[in-house]
C-alpha positions in Angstrom: -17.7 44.8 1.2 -14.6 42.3 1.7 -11.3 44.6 2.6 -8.7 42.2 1.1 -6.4 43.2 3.9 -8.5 41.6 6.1 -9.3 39.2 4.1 -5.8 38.0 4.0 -5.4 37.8 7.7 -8.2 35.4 8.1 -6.9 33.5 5.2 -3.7 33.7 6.7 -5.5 32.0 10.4 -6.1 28.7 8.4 -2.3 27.9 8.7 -0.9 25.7 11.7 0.2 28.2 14.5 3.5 27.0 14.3 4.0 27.6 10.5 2.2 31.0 10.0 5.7 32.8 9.9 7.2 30.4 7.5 4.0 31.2 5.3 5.0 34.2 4.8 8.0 34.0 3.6 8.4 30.9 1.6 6.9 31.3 -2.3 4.0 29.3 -3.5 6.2 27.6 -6.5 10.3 27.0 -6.5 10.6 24.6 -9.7 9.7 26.0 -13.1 10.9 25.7 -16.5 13.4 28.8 -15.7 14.6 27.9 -12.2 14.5 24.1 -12.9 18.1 24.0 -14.3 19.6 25.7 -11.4 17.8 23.9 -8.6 18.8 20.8 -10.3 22.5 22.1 -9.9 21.9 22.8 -6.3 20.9 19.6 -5.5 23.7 17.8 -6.8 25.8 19.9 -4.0 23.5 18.8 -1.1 26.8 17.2 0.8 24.8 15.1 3.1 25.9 13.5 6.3 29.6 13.0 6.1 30.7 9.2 6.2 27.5 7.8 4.6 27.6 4.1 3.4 26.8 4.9 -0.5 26.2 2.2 -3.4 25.7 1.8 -6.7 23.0 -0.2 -8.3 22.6 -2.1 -11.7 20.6 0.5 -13.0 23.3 3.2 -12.7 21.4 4.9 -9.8 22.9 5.2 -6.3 21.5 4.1 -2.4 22.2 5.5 0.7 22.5 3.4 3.7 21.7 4.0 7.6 22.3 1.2 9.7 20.6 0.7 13.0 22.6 1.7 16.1 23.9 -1.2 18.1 25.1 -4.6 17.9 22.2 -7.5 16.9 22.6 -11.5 15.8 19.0 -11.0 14.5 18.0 -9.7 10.8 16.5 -6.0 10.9 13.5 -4.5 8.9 14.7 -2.0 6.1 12.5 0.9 4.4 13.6 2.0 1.0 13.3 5.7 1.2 12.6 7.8 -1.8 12.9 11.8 -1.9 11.0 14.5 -2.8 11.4 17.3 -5.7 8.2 16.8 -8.2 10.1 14.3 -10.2 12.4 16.7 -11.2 15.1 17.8 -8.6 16.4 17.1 -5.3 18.8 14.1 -4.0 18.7 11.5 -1.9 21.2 13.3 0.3 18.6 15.8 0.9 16.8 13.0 3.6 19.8 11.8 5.3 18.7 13.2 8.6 15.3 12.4 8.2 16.6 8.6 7.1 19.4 8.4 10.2 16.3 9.1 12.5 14.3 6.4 10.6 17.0 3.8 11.2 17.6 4.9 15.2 13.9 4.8 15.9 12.8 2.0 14.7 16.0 -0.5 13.8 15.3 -0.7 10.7 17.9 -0.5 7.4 17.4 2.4 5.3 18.0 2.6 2.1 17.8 6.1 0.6 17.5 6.3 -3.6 19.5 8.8 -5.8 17.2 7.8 -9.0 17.2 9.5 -12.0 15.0 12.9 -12.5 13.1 14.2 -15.2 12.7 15.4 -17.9 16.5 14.1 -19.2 15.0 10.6 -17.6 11.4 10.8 -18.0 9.0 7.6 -16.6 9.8 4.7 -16.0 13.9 5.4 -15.1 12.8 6.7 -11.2 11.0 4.3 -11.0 13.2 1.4 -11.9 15.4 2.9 -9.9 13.5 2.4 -7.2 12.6 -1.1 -7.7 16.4 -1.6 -8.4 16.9 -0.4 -4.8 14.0 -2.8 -3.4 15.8 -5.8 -5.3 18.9 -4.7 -3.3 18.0 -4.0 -0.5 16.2 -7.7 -0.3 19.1 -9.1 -1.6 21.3 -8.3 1.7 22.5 -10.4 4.5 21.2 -9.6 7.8 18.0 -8.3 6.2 14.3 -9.8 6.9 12.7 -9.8 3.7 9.4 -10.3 5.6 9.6 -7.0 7.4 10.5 -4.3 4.7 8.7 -1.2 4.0 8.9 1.9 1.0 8.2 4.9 1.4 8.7 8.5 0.0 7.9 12.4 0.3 6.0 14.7 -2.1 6.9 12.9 -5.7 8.9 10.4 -3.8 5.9 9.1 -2.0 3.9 9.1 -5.7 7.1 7.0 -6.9 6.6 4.9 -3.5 3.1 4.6 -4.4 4.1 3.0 -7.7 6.7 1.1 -6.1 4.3 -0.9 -4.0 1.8 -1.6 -7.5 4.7 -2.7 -9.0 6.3 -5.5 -6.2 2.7 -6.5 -6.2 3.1 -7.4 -9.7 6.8 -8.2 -9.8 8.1 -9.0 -6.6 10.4 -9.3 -5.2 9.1 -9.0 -1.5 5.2 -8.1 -0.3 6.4 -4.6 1.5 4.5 -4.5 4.9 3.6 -0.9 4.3 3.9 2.2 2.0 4.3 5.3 4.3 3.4 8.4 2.0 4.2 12.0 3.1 2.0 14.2 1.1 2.4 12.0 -2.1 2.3 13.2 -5.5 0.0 10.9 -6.9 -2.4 12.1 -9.7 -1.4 14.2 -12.5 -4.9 15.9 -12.9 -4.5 17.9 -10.0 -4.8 21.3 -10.6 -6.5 23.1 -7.7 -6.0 27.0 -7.0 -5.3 28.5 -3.4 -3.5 31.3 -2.9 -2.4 29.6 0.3 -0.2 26.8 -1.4 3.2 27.2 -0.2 6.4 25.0 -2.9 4.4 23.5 -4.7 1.2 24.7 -6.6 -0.6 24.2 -9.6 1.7 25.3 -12.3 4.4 23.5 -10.3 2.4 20.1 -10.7 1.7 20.6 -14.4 5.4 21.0 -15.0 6.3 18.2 -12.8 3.8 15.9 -14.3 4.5 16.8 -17.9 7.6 16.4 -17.7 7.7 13.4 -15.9 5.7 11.5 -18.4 7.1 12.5 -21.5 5.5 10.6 -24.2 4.3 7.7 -21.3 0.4 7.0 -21.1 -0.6 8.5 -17.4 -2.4 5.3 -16.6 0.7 3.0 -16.2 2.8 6.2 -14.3 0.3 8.0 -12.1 -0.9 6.1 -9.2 -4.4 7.9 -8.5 -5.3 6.8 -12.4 -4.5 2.6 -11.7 -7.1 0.7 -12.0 -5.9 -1.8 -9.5 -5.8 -1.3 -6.2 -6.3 -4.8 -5.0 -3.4 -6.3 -3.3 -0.6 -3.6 -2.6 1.0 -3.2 0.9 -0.7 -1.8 3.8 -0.7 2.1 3.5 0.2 5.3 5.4 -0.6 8.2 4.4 0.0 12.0 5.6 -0.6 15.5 4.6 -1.4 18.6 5.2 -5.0 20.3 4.8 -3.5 23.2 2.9 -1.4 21.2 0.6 -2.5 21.3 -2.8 -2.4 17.2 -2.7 -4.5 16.6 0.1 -7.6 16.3 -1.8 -6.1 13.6 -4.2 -4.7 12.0 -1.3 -7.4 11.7 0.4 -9.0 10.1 -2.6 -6.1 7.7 -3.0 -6.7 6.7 0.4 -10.4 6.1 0.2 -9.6 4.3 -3.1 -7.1 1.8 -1.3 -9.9 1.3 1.3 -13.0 0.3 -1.2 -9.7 -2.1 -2.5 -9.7 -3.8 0.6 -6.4 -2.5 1.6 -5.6 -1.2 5.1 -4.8 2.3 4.8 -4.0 5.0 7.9 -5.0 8.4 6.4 -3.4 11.5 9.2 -4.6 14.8 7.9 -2.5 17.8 9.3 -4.4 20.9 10.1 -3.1 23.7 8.4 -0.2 22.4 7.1 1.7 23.4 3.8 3.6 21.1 1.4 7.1 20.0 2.8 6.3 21.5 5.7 8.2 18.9 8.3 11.4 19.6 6.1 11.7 23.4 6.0 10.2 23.7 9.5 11.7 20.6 11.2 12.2 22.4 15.1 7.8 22.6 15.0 6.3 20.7 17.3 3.6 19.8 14.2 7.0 18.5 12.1 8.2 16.5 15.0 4.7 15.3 15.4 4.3 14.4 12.1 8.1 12.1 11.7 7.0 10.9 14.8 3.8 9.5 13.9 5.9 8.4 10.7 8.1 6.1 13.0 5.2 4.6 14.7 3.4 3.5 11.5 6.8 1.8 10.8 7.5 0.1 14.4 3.5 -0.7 13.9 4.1 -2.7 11.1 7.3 -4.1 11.5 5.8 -5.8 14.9 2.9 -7.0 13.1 5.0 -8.7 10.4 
């Protein structure tokens, strides 16, 4: 006979040792139709780092810039960054630690998006957001157009993902790598673990459905393109306990078979966000870190 107290505590050792006591504390879902319109709210009062270099693209949505520290004749790399929040909430302020330590570490300009969310800007508005932001950010002096990199978090890696299909196909620079944090990338998901931490099932079918609106999920879901061929080098990280590693895993077998080069770091027992609400454990600081290499790795090798 299984005692489901017991049960729970060995359910409970498949966590990372450093995030067992967040586990159990942090809910498996925060977004929902009844929460959405107040976490939305929140996110517009994310204040950010004060002093921030902020600008506004022809699209209407805003960037974020981090500079690299110190004086340099030469052009730096740049990354276009792209949040987190299932399509639907969050802010590009939300990152700007994350993106000041991108810019220190590796010299690169960053350029964090404020695109729009869903579902009151359903696909393709983040996305031409983004690709707003990589047409900026290419546009600047003292930028090398042959070293820039995208990347993302949770929906913003998905919209990362998308990103690097689309400057295949449109231009306006060949990114030298897509760097995906646990990327939201394949609206069929719908696995069931009671160990999903943020993000679960009924999260993702909210966030997807309302994210596409009327759209067709071949052109706006990454996992369903049929065309692999071609995009930027990839990066990709998540944990084992995240309800996207499965599909990332996929994704990153599927870039493979395409003949792209893709680095695929699975974290054992880590939850969804779990480098941003657990950022002082040594798996978090492991995990920007090996973030920040990927980067420095292919900035070098461009």
């Amino acid at each position: 006979m299984r005692i489901p107290f017991l049960g729970r505590i060995r359910d409970r050792r498949r966590y990372h040792p450093d995030l067992r006591l967040a586990s159990v504390v942090l809910p498996p879902r925060l977004v929902g139709p009844r929460t959405l319109p107040a976490i939305q709210k929140l996110g517009t009062l994310i204040p950010g780092l004060r002093g921030t270099e902020t600008h506004e693209l022809d699209s209407g949505a805003t960037v974020r810039v981090f500079r690299p520290s110190g004086e340099s004749s030469l052009p730096s790399a740049g990354l276009v960054w792209i949040h987190g929040g299932g399509y639907l909430v969050g802010s590009a302020a939300q990152d700007d630690v994350l993106c000041r330590a991108f810019a220190r570490r590796t010299g690169a300009t960053v350029v964090s998006v404020d695109y729009r969310l869903a579902p009151q800007h359903p696909f393709p508005a983040a996305l031409d957001d983004c690709h707003a932001a990589l047409v900026w950010l290419a546009a600047q002096p003292g930028i090398d157009t042959r070293r820039i990199a995208i990347g993302g978090a949770s929906a913003g890696g998905g919209l990362a993902a998308a990103l690097a299909i689309r400057a295949r196909d449109d231009g306006p620079v060949d990114p030298v790598l897509q760097l995906l944090a646990y990327p939201m990338l394949d609206d069929r998901t719908d696995n069931r673990d009671p160990l999903h931490r943020l993000w679960d099932a009924r999260s993702n079918r909210f966030g997807w459905t309302s994210y596409l609106g009327g759209a067709d999920p071949s052109t706006a879901s990454p996992a369903r393109h049929p065309d692999l061929a071609g995009v930027a080098p990839a990066w990709i990280g998540v944990g084992t306990v995240d309800l996207f590693f499965e599909e990332d895993k996929a994704y990153a077998d599927r870039l493979e078979r395409a003949g792209v080069p893709c680095e695929f770091l699975p974290v054992p027992g880590a939850f969804h966000g779990f480098d941003l609400v657990v950022t002082r454990a040594g798996v978090s600081k492991d995990f920007v870190r090996a973030q920040c290499d990927a980067l420095r790795e292919a900035f070098d090798g461009a």
